[in-house]
N, C-alpha and C positions, 0 to 999 in steps of 0.2 A: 232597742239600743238607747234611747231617750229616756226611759225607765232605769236602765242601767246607770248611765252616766250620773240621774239626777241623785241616784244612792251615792256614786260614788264621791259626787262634787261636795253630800253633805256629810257624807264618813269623813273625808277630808277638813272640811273645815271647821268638825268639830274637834278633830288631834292640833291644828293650827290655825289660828286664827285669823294671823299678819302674816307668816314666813310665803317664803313667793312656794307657789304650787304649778307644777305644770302635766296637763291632762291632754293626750294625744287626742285626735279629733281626724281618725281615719273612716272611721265609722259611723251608716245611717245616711249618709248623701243621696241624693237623687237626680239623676242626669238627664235632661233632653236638650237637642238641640233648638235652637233661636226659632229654626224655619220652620219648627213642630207648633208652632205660636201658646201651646200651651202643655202645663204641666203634668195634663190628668194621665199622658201614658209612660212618667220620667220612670227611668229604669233606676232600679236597687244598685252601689256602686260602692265599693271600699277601694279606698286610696291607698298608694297610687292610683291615679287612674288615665287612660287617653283614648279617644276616638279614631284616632289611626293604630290600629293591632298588628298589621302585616306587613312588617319590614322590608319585606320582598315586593311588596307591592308593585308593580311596574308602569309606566306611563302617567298615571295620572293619582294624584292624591289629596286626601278633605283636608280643605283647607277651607275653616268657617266658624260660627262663633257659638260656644256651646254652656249652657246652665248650670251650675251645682247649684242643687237647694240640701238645707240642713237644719233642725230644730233643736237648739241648745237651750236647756235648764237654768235659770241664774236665781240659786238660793238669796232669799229674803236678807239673810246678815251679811252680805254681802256688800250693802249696801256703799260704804266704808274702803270699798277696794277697787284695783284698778286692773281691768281685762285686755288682752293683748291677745290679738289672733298672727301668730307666723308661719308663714307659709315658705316650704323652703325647694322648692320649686314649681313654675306657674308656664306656662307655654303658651303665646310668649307675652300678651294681654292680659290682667286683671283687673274688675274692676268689683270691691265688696260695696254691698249692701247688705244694711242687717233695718228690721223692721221696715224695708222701703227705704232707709235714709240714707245715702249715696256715702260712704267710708272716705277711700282713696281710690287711688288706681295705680297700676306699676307694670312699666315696661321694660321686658327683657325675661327671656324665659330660660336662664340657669341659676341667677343668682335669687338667695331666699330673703323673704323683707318682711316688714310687720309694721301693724297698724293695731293703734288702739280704739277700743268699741266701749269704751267703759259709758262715754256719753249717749251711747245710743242702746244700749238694752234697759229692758224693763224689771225691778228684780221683783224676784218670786215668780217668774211669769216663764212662758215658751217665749223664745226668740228667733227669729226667722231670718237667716242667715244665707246670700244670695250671691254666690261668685259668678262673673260673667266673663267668659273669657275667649279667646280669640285668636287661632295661628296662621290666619291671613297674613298676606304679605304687605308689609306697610316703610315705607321710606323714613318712616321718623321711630322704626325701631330695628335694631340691629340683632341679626346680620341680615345682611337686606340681598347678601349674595353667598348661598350654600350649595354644597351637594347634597351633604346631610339631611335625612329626614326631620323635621320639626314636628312632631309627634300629636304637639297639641293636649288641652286637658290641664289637671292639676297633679302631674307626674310623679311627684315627690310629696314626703309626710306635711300634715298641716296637725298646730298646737297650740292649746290654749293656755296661756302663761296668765299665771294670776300673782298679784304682789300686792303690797300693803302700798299707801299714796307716798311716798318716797321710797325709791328701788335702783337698781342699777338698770340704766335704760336700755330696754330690748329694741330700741325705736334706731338707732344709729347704725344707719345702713346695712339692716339686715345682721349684724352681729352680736353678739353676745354683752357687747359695752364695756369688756374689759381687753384693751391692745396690750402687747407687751414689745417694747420699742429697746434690744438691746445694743445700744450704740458703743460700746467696746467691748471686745471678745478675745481672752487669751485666756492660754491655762492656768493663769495665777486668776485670773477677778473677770466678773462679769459686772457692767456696770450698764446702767441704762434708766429710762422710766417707764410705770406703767401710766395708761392712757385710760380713764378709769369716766365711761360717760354716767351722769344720774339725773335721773326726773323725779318730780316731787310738784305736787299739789296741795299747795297750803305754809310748807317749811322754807327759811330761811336758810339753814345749816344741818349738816349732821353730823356723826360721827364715822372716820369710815376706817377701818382697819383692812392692811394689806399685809397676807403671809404670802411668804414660797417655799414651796417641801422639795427637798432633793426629790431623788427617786427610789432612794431608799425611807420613803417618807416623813424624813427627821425635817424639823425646820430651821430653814437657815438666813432668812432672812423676816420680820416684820416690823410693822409700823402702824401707829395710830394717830389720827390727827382727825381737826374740826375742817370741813368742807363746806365750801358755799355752794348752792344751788341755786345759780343763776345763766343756766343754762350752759356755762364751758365746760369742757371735759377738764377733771382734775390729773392733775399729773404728778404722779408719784414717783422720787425717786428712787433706787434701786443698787444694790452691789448684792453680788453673790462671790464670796472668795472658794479659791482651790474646785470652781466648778467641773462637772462631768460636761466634758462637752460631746455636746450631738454628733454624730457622722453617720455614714450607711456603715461603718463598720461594729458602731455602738451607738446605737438612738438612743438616747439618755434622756426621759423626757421631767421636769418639773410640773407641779403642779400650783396654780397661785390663785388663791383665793381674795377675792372682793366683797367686805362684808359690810354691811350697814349697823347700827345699833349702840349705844349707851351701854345699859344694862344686860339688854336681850338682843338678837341676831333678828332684823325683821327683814332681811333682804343677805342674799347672799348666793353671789356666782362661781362660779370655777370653772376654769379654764386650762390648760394643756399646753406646754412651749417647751423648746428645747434651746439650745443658745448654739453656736456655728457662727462663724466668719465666713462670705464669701467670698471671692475674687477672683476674678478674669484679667488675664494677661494676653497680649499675640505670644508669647514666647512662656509663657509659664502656665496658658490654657486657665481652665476652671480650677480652682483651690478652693477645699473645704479646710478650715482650719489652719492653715499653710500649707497644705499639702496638695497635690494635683491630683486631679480625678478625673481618668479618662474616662467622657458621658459613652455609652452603650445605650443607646434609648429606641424606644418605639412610641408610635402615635396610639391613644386610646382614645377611641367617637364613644358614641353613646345609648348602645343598643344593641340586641341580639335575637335570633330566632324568637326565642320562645317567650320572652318580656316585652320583647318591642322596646321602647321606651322608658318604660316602667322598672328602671334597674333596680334588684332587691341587696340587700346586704350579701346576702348567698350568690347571687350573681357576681357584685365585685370581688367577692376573696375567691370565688373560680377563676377568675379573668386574672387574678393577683399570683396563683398557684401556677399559672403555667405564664405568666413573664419573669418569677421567678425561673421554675423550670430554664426557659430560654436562656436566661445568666444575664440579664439587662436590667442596668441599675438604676434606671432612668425613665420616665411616663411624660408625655407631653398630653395634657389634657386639649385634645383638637377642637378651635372654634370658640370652646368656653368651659366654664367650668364641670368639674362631676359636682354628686353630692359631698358632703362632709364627712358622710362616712367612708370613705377613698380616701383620701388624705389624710385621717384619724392612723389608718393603716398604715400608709405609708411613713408615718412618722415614725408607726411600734414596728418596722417592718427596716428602716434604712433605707427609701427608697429617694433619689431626688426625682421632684418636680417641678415642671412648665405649664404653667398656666394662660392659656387663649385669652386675650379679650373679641371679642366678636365681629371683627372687622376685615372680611375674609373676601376675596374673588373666588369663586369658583370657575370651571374652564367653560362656561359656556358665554358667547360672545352677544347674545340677548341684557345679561345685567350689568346691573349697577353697581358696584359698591358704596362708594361715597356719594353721597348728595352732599353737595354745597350750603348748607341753610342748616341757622341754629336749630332745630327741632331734635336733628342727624346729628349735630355735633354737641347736644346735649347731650342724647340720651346715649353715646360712645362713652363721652365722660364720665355719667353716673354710673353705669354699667362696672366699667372700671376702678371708680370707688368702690364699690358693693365687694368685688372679686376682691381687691387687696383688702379691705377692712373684716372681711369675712374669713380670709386666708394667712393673713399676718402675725398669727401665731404657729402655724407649723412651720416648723423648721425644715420640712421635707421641700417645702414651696419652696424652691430658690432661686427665681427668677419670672418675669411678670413679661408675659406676650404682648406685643401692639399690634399685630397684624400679621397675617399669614397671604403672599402669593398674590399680593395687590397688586392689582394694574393700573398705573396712569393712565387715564385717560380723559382729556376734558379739562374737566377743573385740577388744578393744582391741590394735589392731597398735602403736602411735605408741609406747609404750616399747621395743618390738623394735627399730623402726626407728632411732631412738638409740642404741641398743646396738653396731648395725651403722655408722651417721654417725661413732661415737666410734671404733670401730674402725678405719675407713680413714685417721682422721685421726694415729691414735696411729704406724700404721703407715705413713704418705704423708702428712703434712704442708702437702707443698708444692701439692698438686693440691686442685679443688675435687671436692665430692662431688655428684652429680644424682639427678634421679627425675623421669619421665615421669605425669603424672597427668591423671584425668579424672573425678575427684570434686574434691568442696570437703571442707574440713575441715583438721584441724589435721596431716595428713599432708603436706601441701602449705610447711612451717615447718620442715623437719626438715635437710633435705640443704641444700649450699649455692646451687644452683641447681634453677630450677625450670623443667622443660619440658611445656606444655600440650597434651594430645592431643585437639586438638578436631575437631566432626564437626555443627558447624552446619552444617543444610539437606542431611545428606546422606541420613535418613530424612524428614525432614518438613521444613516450610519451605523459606526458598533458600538457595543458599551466600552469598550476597551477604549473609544476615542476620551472617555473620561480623565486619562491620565492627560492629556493635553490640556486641557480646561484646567487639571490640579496645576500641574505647572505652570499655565500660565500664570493662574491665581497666589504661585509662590513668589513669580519674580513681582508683580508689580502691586498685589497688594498684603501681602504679607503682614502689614500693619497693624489690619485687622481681626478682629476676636472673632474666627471666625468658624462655624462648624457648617456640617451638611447632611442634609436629610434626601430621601431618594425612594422610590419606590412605585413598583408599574401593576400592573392589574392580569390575573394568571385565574384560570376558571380548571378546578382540574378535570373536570367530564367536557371539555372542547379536545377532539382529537386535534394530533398533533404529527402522525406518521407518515400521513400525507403530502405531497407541495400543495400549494395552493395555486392558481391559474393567477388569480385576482386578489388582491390585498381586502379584507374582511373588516370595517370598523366592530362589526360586533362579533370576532371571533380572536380570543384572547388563549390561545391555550398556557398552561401552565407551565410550560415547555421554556415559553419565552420569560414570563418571569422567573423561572430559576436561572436560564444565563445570563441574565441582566443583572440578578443580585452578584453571581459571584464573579463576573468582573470588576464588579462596583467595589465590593468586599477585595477583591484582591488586589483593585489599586488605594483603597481610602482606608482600611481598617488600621487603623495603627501609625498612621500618618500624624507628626506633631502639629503639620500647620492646621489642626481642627481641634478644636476644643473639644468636641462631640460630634458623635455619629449618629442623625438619627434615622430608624426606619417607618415608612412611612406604608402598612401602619400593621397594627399587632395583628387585628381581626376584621378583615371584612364589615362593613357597615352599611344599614339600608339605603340607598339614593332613588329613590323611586325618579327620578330625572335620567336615568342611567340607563341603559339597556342589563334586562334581566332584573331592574329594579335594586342593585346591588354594584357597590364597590368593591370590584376583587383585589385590590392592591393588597389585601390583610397575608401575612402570614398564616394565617389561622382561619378556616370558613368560618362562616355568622353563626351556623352552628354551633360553635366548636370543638364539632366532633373530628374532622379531619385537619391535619396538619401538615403544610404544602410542603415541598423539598426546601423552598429557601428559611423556613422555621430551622431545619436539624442542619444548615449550614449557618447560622447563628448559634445555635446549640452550642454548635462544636466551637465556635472561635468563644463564646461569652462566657459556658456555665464551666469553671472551674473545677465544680465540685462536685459533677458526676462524668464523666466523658460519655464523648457521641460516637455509634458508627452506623451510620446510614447509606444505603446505597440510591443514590438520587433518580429520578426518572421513576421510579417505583408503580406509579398510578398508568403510565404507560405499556400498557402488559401487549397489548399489538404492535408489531412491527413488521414492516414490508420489507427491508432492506437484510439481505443475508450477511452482511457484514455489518457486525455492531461493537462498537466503544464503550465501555464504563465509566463511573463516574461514583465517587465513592468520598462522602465526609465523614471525617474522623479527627479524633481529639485525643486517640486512645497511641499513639506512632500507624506507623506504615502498616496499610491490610494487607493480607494476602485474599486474593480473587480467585476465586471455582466457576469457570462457566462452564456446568455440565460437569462431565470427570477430567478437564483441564484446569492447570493452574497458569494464572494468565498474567504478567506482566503487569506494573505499577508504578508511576512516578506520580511522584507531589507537583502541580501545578502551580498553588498557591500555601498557602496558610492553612490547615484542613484540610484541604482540595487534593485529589488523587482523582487520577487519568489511567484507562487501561491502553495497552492495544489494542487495535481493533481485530478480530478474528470472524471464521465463520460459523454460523450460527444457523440451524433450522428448525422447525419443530418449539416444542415444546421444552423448554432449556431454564431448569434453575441456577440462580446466580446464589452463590453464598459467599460474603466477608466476613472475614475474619481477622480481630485485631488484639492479642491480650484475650483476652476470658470475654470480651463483646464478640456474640453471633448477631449477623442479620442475613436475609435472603428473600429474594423474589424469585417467580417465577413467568417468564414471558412467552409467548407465542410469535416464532419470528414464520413468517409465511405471506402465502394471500389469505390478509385478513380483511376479505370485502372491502374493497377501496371505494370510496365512491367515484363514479367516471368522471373525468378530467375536459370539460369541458374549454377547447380552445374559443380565444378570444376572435371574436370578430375582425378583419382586417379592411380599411379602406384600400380600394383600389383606384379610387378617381373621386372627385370632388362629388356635394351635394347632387342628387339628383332629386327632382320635380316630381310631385306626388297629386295623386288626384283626394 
């Protein structure tokens, strides 16, 4: 690998001399852990890479601090130029060392950041390049309270950016150095500046020239001008008339270039943006462009079977193919950010986006979230830099998370949380800010939008009690911008045919999360007073804190090979553009009870029902929702619906299908008695 590289660093820099070069650096690492005290048996490792593999994992998971070693080439005429290693994601500690010499260090394991080494290699020589890194749990880095697995490792790509001694600086929280800030937005003009960061060792000024290509790639805007380099970002202004603007219905994206150079181009970035207006109303909901856009969204974590962690480009456009499929026009990235290549998509794709900053409760009554003490309410802040200055060019991003499902407790969070609201806005203006909540209090007044994580009837009561909670939420707060997200946790290999004697925390059947969505769905779907609907979540995700080491709230298993019943009753109300007919309960093919009821989504009008060689009775419950009779049933009994030119059909077993015995509960009959 080291051989290879050193051909290719000097084939390259014999075609360019000064132009900035960038050489991926997935390759040739070598991994052992800390507690191995030494190198001599580091295993071979290509990036991505993590020491926790098994998403499933259950009970207990490594949490601890673990090595990359890597040996980079640095051609002799090199001498002249300036190296940059970016990393663009780290779990959740790093610290570089190259030659021994202590780099930086960066905490927070979604967002990507970069460090320059130009002072520390040797040229013409090997160089010894030493990331340490760490997904221990620590209170002065965030999030300090998850379910999510933290995987740990150097999970995402690492690259070595090389550029002449003035360049567009890679160094500015982790982004590319060029923002585009479009502060008005109509179908006649787009008007705004770009945010244009540059470093430079040795120079006073430069030259810098800024274009923007439609997307038919004609150029419609540029500009050239002398720039001081004195460390401010330069700010460029900007008009683009008669523009295409962005929507989910047509993602129109520009492309706008940042170039350095007099004569010759010795630096030069390009970047990706679309232009959209957003706004939130109580009474006019979310507007893209002026227009209203009822959100359909799900939650997307960040893992699966067979990656773990480790998500690949092929991983996200499968996970992209079936929330399309769904007909959901909407992604809440949970917790924190994805990679860049997620959002790249979502732009060419019309999808909107929520983006986490990492300031999360999870439900277990052991953590922490907020610590009181600047260390915590730094590294919230910078975190949050990183995420908006790194995201601030897709237009699919249209709205910046502060926190998901915090609980108060203790210290007073609501001055942090301003801290954080002022912040996104000083740095993004134009987008609203959100927050996820499932308390009451004055946490709920802080960001500009508010989304409700509700879960009536899904321990106690019914879900249907959720229309009480909408109403009351219509008369008295109505004011607010507000949406709701929802969703329970359904295992589909837990029977469900059964009673139960005794209430099970670790027995979830599937059963119960389908009727939980579709009351939810049949009292909230289409409802004005919510700006958006979200589900919470698309796929199943690892929680090794969990029983079975797995979140089953997902729509979809971690695998995603199977797809639960409340998947094809989102089908049916979201995707426009194929219809659904699914007959629900499917994965429950035993049944004990000789009298059984249907249950049947469709998008397609009204099914007709076969149980066996009868045709059975049908009314609409809800919105897609269809209810049969109940009739009787023995044996071996296929079901078929039938809607339009859609067939579907199961087949179930209604009998004695080995029940397990029914064990009655113990009864007191008199107080404590004395034991020997």
């Amino acid at each position: 690998m080291r051989r290879l590289l050193m051909t290719l660093l000097f084939a390259a820099a014999a075609v360019a001399a000064e132009a900035r070069e960038v050489f991926p650096l997935n390759e040739g690492w070598r991994f052992y852990f800390k507690s191995e005290n030494t190198s001599d048996n580091a295993r071979h490792v290509t990036l991505p890479h993590s020491w926790n593999t098994d998403p499933q994992r259950e009970g207990s998971w490594l949490e601890t601090t673990g090595n990359y070693l890597n040996d980079i080439f640095i051609p002799a005429n090199w001498t002249s130029r300036r190296l940059f290693l970016k990393f663009y994601g780290v779990q959740s500690v790093a610290d570089l060392f190259v030659n021994g010499h202590h780099v930086a260090t960066h905490r927070g394991g979604a967002a990507a950041f970069t460090f320059e080494i130009t002072d520390y290699v040797e040229y013409g020589a090997d160089n010894a390049l030493l990331v340490v890194v760490g997904n221990g749990s620590r209170s002065d880095v965030l999030p300090t309270s998850t379910d999510m697995n933290l995987y740990g490792g150097i999970y995402r790509d690492v690259e070595l950016i090389v550029t002449g001694p003035t360049a567009v600086s890679p160094l500015y929280l982790g982004s590319d150095g060029v923002l585009i800030h479009a502060r008005e937005v109509d179908s006649l003009q787009v008007s705004g500046e770009a945010e244009i960061h540059l470093t430079s060792k040795g120079e006073g000024t430069c030259t810098l020239t800024l274009d923007i290509a439609a997307p038919d790639g004609s150029t419609v805007f540029t500009k050239r001008q002398r720039a001081r380099l004195d460390g401010r970002p330069v700010m460029v202004p900007f008009t683009v008339d008669a523009p295409e603007l962005w929507s989910p219905g047509h993602p129109a994206l520009y492309t706008v270039t940042a170039a350095i150079g007099e004569d010759s181009i010795v630096d030069c970035v390009r970047v990706r943006t679309g232009f959209r207006s957003v706004v939130a109303t109580p009474g006019g909901g979310l507007q893209i462009n002026g227009r209203r856009m009822p959100v359909h969204g799900v939650a997307l974590y960040h893992d699966n079977a067979s990656s773990g962690g480790t998500l690949s480009a092929a991983d996200y456009d499968a996970d992209l193919a079936t929330v399309h499929d769904l007909g959901a026009n909407a992604l809440r990235s949970a917790v924190m950010p994805h990679a860049q290549y997620l959002y790249d998509r979502c732009d060419e794709q019309g999808l909107l986006v929520w983006v986490d900053t990492p300031l999360q409760s999870a439900p277990f009554l052991g953590d922490i979230a907020y610590y009181a003490m600047p260390s915590f309410e730094e590294n919230g802040l910078a975190q949050l830099r990183e995420i908006v200055a790194q995201n601030l060019n897709h237009p699919s991003v249209v709205m910046w998370g502060l926190f998901s499902c915090l609980r108060p407790q203790g210290d007073d969070v609501t001055s942090y949380l301003r801290q954080l609201n002022d912040a996104a806005h000083t740095l993004d203006p134009t987008r609203p800010t959100v927050a996820c909540s499932d308390q009451n209090g004055g946490i709920n007044f802080i960001s500009d939008l508010i989304v409700w994580r509700q879960s009536v009837g899904w321990r106690k009561g019914s879900p249907d009690d959720v229309a009480v909670w909408r109403d009351q939420l219509r008369k008295n707060w109505s004011h607010l911008r507000s949406g709701v997200c929802y969703g329970g946790s359904g295992f589909i290999g837990h029977k469900s045919y059964t009673a139960q004697a005794e209430p099970r925390s670790n027995w979830m059947p599937e059963e119960k999360q389908t009727r939980f969505h579709e009351e939810y769905a049949r009292n909230l779907q289409g409802d004005s007073l919510f700006w958006g609907v979200w589900i919470n979540n698309m796929f199943d995700y690892g929680a090794s804190r969990r029983p079975y080491g797995i979140n089953g709230s997902g729509l979809v298993t971690l695998d995603r090979r199977m797809r639960k019943d409340a998947y094809y009753l989102y089908r049916a109300l979201w995707n426009g553009d194929s219809p659904t007919l699914y007959i629900a309960d499917r994965h429950r093919r035993l049944r004990d009870m000789p009298r059984q009821a249907f249950r049947v989504y469709s998008s397609a009008g009204a099914p007709i029902l076969l149980v066996g060689a009868d045709t059975v009775a049908m009314t609409e419950y809800a919105a897609c929702q269809y209810q049969s009779d109940s009739v009787e049933v023995s044996g071996a009994v296929e079901v078929k619906a039938v809607a339009g030119a859609l067939r579907d059909s199961v087949t179930i077993l209604v009998g004695n299908v080995l029940k397990p015995k029914r064990f009655q509960a113990l009864q007191r009959k008199a107080g404590p008695q004395p034991t020997n």
